[in-house]
C-alpha angles and dihedrals in degrees: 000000000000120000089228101046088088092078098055093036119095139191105267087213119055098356090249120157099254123228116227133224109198106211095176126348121192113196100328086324115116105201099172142025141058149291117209136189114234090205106049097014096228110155125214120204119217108212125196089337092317123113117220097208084159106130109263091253094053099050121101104250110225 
């Protein structure tokens, strides 16, 4: 994922600006970590450079 994506992502559930944890970054490239909503606390993985903004309860669970 992009860097920049952050400031144009949003939280799907209640449209809320989301927060990021960088795991690991190559170049401007963020290829693992999380983005979190500071209002409903949902957390979003992002998985090799590919953010999961599907709602918790319609995730596959692993």
């Amino acid at each position: 994922m992009k860097r920049t994506w952050i400031e144009i992502l949003a939280c799907p559930v209640c449209k809320t600006e989301l927060n990021i944890t960088v795991d690991e970054e190559k170049d401007s490239e963020i290829i693992t970590g999380n983005l979190t909503c500071p209002d409903c606390g949902d957390l979003y993985p992002i998985v090799d450079s590919i953010p999961n903004l599907l709602p918790k309860s319609l995730r596959e669970t692993e």
